[in-house]
C-alpha positions as CSV (number, residue, x, y, z in Angstrom):
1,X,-1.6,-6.2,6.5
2,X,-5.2,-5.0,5.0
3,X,-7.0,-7.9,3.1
4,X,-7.3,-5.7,-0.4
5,X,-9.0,-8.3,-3.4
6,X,-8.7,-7.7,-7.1
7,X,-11.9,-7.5,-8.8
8,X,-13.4,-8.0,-11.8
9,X,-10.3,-9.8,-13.8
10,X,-9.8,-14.0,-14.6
11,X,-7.4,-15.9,-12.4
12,X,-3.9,-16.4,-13.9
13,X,-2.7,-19.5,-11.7
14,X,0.4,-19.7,-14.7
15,X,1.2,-15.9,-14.1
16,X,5.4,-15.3,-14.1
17,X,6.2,-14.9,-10.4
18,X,9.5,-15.1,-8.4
19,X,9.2,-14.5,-4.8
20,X,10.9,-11.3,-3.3
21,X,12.4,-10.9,0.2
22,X,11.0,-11.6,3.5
23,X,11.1,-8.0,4.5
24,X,11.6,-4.7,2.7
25,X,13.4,-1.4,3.7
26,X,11.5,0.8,0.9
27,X,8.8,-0.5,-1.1
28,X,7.1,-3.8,-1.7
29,X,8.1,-3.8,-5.6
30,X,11.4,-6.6,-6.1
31,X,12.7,-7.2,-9.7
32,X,13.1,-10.5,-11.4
33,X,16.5,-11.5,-10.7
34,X,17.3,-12.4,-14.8
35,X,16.1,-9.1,-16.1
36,X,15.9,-8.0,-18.9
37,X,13.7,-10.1,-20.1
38,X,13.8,-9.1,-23.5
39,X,17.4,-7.7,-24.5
40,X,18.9,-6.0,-27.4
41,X,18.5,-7.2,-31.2
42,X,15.4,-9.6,-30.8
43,X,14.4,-9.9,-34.6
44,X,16.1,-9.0,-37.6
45,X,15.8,-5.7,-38.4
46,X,15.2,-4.7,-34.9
47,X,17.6,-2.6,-33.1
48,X,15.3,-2.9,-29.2
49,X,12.2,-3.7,-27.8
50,X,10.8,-2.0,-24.8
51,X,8.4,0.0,-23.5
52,X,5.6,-2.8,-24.6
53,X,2.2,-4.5,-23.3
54,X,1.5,-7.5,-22.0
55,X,-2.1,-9.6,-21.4
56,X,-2.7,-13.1,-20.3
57,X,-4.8,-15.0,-23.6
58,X,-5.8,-18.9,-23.8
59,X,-3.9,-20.2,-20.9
60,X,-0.2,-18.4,-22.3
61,X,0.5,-14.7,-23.0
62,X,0.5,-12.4,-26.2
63,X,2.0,-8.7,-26.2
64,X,2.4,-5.6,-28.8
65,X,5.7,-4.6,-28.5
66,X,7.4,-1.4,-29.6
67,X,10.2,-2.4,-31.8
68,X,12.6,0.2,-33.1
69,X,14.2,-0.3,-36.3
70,X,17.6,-0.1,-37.4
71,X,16.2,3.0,-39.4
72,X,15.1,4.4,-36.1
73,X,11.3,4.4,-36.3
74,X,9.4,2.3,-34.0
75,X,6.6,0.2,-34.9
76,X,4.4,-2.3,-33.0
77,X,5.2,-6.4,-33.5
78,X,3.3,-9.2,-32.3
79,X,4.6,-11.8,-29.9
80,X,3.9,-14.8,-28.0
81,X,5.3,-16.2,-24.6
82,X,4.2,-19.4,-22.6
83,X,5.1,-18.0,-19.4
84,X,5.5,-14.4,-19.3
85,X,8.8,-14.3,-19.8
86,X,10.6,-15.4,-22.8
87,X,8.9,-14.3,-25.6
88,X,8.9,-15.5,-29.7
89,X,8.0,-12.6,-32.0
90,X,6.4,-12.4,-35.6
91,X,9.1,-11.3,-37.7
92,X,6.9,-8.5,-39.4
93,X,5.5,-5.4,-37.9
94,X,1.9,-6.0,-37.5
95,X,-0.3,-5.4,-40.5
96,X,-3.2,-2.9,-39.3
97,X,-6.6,-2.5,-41.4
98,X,-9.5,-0.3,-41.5
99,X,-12.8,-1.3,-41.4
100,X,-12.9,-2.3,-45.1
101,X,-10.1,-4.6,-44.0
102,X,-7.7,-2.3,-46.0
103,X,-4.3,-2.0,-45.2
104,X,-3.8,1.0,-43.2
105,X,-0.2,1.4,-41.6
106,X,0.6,4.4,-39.3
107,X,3.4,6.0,-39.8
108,X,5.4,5.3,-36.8
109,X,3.9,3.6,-33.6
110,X,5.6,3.5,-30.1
111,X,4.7,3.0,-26.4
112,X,1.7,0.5,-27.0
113,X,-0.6,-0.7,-24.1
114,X,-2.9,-3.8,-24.7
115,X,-6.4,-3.8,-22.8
116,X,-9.1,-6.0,-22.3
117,X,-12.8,-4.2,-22.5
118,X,-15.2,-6.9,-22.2
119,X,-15.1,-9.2,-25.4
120,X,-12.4,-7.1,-27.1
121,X,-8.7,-6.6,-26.9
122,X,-7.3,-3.0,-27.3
123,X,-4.3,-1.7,-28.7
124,X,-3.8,2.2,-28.0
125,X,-0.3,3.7,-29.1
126,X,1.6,7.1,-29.7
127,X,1.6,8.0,-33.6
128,X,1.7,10.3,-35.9
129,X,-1.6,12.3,-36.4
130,X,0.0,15.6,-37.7
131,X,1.9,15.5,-34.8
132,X,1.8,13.2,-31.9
133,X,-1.6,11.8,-30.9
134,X,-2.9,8.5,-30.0
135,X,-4.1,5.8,-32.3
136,X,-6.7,2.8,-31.3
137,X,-6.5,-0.9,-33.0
138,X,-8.9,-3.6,-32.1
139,X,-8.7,-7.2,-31.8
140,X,-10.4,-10.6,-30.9
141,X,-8.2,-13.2,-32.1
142,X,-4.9,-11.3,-32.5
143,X,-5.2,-12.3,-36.4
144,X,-7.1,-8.7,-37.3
145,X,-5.8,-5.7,-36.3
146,X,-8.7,-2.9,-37.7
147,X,-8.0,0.8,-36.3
148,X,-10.9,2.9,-35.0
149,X,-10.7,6.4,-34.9
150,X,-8.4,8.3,-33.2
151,X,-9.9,9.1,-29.6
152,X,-8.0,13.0,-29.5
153,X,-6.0,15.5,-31.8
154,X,-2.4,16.5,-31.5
155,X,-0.9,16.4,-29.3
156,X,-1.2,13.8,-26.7
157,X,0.7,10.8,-25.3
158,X,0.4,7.7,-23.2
159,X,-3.1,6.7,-23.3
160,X,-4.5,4.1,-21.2
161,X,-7.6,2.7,-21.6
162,X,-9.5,0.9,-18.3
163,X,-10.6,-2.3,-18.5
164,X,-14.4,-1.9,-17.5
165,X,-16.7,0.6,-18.7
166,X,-17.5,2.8,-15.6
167,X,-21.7,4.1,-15.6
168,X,-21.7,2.6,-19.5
169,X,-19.2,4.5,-20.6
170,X,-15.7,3.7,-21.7
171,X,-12.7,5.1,-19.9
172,X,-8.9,6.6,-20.7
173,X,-6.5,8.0,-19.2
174,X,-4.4,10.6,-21.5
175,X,-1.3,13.5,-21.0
176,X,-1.4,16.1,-23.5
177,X,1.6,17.5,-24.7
178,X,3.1,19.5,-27.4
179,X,5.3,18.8,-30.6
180,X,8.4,17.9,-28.8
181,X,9.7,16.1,-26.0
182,X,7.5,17.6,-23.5
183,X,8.5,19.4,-20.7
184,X,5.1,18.9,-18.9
185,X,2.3,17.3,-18.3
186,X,-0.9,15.9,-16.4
187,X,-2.9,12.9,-16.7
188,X,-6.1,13.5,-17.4
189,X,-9.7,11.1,-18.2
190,X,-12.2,11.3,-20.8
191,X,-15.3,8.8,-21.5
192,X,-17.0,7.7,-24.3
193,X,-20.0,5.7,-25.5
194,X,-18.4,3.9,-27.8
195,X,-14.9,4.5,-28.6
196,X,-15.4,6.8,-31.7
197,X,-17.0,10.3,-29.5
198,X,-14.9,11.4,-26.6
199,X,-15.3,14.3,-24.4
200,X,-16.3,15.0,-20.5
201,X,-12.5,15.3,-19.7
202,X,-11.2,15.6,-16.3
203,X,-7.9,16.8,-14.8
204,X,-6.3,13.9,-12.1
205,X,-3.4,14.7,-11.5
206,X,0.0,16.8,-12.1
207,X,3.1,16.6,-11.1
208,X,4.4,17.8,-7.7
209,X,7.2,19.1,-5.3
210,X,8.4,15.3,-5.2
211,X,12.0,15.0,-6.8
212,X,10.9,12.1,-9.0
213,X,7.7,13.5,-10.4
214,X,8.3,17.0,-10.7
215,X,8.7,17.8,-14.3
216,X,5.6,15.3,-15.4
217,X,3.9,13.0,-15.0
218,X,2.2,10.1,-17.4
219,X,-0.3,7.0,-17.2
220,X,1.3,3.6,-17.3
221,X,-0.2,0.1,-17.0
222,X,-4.0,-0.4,-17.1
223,X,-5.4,0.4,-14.0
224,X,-6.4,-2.4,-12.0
225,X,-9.7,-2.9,-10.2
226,X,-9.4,-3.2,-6.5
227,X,-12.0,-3.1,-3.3
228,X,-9.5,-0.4,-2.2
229,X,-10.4,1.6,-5.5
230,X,-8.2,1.6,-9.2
231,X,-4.6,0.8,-8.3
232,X,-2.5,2.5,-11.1
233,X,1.3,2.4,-12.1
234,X,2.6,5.5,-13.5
235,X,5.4,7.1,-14.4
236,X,6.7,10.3,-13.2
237,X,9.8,11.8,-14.4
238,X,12.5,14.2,-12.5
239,X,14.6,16.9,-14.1
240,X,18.7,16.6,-13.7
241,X,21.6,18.1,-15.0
242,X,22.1,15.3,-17.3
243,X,18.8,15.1,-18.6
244,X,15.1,13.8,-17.8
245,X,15.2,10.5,-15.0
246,X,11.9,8.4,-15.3
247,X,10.3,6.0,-11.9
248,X,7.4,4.1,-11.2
249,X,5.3,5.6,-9.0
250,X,1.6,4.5,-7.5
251,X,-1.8,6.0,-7.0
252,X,-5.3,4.4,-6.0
253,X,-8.4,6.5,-8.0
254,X,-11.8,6.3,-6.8
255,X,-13.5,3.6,-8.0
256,X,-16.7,5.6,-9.4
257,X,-14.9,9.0,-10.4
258,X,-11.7,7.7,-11.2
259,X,-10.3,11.1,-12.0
260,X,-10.2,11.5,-8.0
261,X,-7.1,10.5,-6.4
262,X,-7.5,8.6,-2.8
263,X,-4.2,7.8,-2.2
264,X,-0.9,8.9,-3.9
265,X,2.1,7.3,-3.2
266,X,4.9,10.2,-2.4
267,X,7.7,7.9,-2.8
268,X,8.9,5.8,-6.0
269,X,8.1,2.4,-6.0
270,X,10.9,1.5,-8.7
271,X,13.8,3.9,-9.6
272,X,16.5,3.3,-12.5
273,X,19.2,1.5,-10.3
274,X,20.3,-1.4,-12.7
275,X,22.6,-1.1,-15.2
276,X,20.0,-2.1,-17.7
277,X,17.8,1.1,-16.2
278,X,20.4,3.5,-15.9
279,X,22.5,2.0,-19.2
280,X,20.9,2.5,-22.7
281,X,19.8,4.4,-25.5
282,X,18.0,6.6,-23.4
283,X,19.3,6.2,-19.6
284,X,18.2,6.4,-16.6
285,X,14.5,5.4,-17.8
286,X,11.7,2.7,-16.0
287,X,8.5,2.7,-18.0
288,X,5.5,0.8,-16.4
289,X,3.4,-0.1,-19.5
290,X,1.1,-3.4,-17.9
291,X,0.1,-5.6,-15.3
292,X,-0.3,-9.6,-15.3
293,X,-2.4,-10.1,-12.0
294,X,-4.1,-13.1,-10.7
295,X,-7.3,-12.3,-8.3
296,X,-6.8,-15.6,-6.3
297,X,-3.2,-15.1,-5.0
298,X,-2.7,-11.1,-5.2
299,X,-0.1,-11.4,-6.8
300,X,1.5,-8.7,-9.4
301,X,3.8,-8.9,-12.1
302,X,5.1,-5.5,-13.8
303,X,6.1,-5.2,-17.2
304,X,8.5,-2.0,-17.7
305,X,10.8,-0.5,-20.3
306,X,14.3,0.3,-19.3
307,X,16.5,2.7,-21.0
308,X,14.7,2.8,-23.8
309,X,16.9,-0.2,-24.5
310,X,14.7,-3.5,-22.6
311,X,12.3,-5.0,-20.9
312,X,12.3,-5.3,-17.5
313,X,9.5,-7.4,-15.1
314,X,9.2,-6.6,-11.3
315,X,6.5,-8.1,-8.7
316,X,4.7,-7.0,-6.1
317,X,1.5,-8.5,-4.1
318,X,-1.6,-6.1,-3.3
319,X,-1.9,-6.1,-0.1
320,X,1.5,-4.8,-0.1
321,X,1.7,-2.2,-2.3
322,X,-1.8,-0.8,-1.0
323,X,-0.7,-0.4,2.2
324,X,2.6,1.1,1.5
325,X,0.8,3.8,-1.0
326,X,-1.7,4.4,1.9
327,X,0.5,4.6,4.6
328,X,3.3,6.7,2.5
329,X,0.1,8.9,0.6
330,X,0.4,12.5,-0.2
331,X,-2.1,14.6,-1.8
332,X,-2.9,18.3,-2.9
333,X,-6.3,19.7,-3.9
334,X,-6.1,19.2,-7.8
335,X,-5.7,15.6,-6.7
336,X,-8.8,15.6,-4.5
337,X,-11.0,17.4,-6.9
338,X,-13.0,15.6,-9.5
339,X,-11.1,17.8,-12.3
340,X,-13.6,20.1,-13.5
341,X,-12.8,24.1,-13.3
């Protein structure tokens, strides 16, 4: 096994772990045998919680969550966990502001990712913008919420922002889409200089001839630093009879030009097999959203949404799941490319 270090990210010596099996027939990825962690009907007025972000914050863990309402419409809530695992929420939605410290509510919110850039914590969602586009919050104390701008216009999805500037500049990951529930898509990057201005946008990757990540693709948790390059969990999604079927998949970028791929995994590392992955209001879904992972001990816990219904947490080390997208990598010539045509 290669000796692959994470870089550039605190230890987390409290970070949830359970130990997977000695050997593996597929890949390194095992779930947490008491998933879902977060099940139906968390807080009143809340029908599910899933697809939702995770960081590690003074010694314990804080998350945005998407919480969808017994009306339907999804929102972002607040919540708190000791060890990663079982979770207390705020009762109410949280209360954004804009820079006057104004209230300033979107007017739905859904698939949030939480990210740490420098001093500052993140939030980047999925919202209405006439039409679907992303929307930005920052934090420092998880008290304020005040929005920034929004980065793109309609119609884009599943932004993911990295968690170092690269050559000064900030860094996210982004598939445009259209107005419905889109029947394609690439991940692309664009920079910025300071999280209003973005532009310089570079293709990374599409989907391909693989079963599981043929009709799209999208980004998923923040990508992680690595000596080997950015390790990223994404989500790829397959085309059936019975509707769209969304896995986990894994890529390493180039740690420099992240919108070239090095390695691409050509298998799934995480499929929906569970009932609470293939049973839900949406089936057959798992949703990589973020990452707890402590530098010191490699190891890699995976926060996922499952049928559009849960939560779901899976582990992996990174030696492991380096080599196995190494040794299992497939890529095409948009994928080498640096994304410019």
């Amino acid at each position: 096994m290669s000796d692959v270090k994470i870089l550039n990210a605190p230890d987390v010596p409290n970070m949830p772990w359970q130990d997977g099996p000695e050997t593996f027939q597929d890949a390194p990825v095992w779930r947490y045998s008491q998933n879902p962690i977060i099940g139906r009907n968390p807080i009143e007025g809340v029908a599910r919680i899933f697809n939702s972000a995770v960081v590690a914050y003074e010694g314990a863990f804080v998350g945005v969550f998407r919480g969808e309402q017994r009306n339907g419409v999804s929102y972002i809530y607040f919540g708190r966990s000791k060890d990663g695992i079982n979770w207390d929420f705020e009762k109410d939605k949280i209360r954004f502001v804009n820079e006057k410290g104004e209230e300033f509510m979107p007017v739905y919110a859904y698939d949030p990712r939480l990210v740490k850039v420098e001093d500052t914590y993140y939030a980047i969602w999925c919202q209405d913008f006439y039409g679907a586009a992303i929307g930005i919050a920052k934090t420092t104390d998880f008290k304020t919420f005040t929005r920034i701008e929004n980065p793109f216009i309609p119609f884009n999805r599943n932004a993911v922002l990295f968690p170092r500037k690269i050559n000064g500049k900030y860094m996210m990951l982004s598939r445009p889409s259209d107005s419905g529930h889109t029947p394609f898509g690439d991940i692309f990057l664009s920079e910025s200089p300071d999280m209003t201005y973005w532009g310089k946008h570079r293709h990374v990757m599409g989907p391909n001839g693989k079963w599981w990540q043929s009709v799209k693709i999208g980004g998923g948790a923040a990508p992680i630093e690595t000596t080997e390059g950015w390790l990223l969990f994404y989500h790829g999604v397959s085309g059936t009879c019975n509707g769209f079927v969304y896995s986990i998949g894994g890529a390493i970028l180039d740690i420099d030009n992240p919108s070239i791929v090095k390695y691409r995994c050509e298998n799934f590392l995480l499929t929906p097999e569970e009932w609470y992955e293939e049973r839900g209001f949406v089936p057959n879904v798992c949703f990589p959203c973020a990452t707890i992972h402590d530098p010191e001990s490699g190891k890699i816990a995976l926060y996922y949404g499952c049928a559009d219904s849960y939560v779901g947490l899976a582990f992996t080390e990174i030696d492991a799941v380096t080599d196995y997208i190494k040794e299992h990598s497939s890529l095409n010539d948009a994928d080498r490319e640096i994304g410019i045509r």
